[in-house]
MARKE-596768 format. One line per 2 residues: their letters; for each residue x, z, y of C-alpha. Coordinates in Angstrom, 2 decimals, always signed. Each point is the difference from the previous one (the first is absolute). Layout:
! MARKE-596768
a> X/Z/Y ~ ...
***
This chain:
! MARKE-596768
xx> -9.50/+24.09/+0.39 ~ +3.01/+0.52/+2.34
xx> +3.48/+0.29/-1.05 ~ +0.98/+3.55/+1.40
xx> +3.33/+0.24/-2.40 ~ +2.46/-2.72/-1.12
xx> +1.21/+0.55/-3.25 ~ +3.91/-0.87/-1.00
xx> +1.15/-0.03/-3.57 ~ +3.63/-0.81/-1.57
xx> +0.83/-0.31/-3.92 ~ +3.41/+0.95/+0.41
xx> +1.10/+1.83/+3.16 ~ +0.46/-1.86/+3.11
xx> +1.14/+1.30/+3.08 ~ -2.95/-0.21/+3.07
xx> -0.57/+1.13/+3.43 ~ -3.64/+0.60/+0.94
xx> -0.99/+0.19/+3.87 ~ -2.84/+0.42/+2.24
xx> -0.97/-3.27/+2.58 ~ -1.01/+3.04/+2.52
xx> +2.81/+2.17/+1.20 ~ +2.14/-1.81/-2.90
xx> +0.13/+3.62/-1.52 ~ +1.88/+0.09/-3.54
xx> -2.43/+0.89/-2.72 ~ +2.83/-0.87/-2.65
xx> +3.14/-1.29/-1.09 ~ +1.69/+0.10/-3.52
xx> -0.36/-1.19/-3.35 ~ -3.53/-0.86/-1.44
xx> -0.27/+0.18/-3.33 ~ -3.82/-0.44/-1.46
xx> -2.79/+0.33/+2.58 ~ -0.37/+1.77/+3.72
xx> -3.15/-0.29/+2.10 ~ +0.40/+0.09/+3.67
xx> -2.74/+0.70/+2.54 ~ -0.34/-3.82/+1.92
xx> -0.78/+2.10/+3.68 ~ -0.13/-3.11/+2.42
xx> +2.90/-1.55/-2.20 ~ +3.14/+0.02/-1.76
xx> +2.87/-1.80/+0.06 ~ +2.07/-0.10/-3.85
xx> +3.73/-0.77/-0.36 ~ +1.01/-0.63/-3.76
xx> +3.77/-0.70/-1.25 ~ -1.65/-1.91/-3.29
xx> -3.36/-1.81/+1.91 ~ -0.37/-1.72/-3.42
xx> -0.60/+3.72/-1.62 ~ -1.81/+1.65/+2.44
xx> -4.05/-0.71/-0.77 ~ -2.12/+0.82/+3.32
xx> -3.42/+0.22/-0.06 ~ -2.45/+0.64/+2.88
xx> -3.22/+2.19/-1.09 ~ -1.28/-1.28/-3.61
xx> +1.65/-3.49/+0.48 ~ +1.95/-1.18/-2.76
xx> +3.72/+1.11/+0.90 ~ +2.41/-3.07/+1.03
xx> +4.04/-0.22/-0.32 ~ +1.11/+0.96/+3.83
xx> +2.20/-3.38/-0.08 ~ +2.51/-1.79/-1.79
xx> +3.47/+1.72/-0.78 ~ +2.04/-1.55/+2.73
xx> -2.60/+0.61/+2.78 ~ +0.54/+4.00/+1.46
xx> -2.18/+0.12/+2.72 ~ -2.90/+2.53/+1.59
xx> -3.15/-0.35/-1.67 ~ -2.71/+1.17/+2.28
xx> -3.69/+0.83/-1.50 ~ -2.62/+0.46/+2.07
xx> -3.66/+1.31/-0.26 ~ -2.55/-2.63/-0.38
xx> -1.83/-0.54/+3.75 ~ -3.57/+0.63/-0.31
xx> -1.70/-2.68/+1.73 ~ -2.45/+1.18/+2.96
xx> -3.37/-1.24/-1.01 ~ -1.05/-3.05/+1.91
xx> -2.44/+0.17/+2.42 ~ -3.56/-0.95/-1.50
xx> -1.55/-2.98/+1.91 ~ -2.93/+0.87/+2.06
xx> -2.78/-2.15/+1.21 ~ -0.57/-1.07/+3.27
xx> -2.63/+1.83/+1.65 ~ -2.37/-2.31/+1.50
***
């Protein structure tokens, strides 16, 4: 299935910042304290003050530390592409 929501959890409260790729609209900033789900849309972008708290994970996949402490930087999640079929071969007509 496709990840539609990415899924941010803390154990102790750490400050975030939670934005949308498209139209970089701010969906939320402040302290997270247990878990939030965010819609995905065409993408988010994630900005933690503890990376080593903050667990992301994309749809049901398990949730990952955002980064080590000393790295503060935008996260950005995006929807899995779906693949266009490929074409199926046909054979030459004689």
């Amino acid at each position: 299935a496709r990840a539609t929501s990415l899924t941010l959890s803390s154990p102790q409260p750490s400050w975030i910042e939670v934005r949308s790729i498209a139209g970089n609209k701010q969906l939320f900033e402040g302290n997270l304290e247990g878990r939030r789900v965010f819609p995905l849309g065409q993408g988010l972008r994630v900005l933690a003050g503890r990376p080593d708290l903050v667990l992301a994970s994309l749809g049901t996949a398990p949730a990952k530390p955002l980064g080590p402490i000393d790295q503060i930087n935008w996260i950005s999640f995006k929807p899995p592409t779906t693949k266009p079929a490929p074409p199926t071969p046909t054979a030459p007509t004689p």
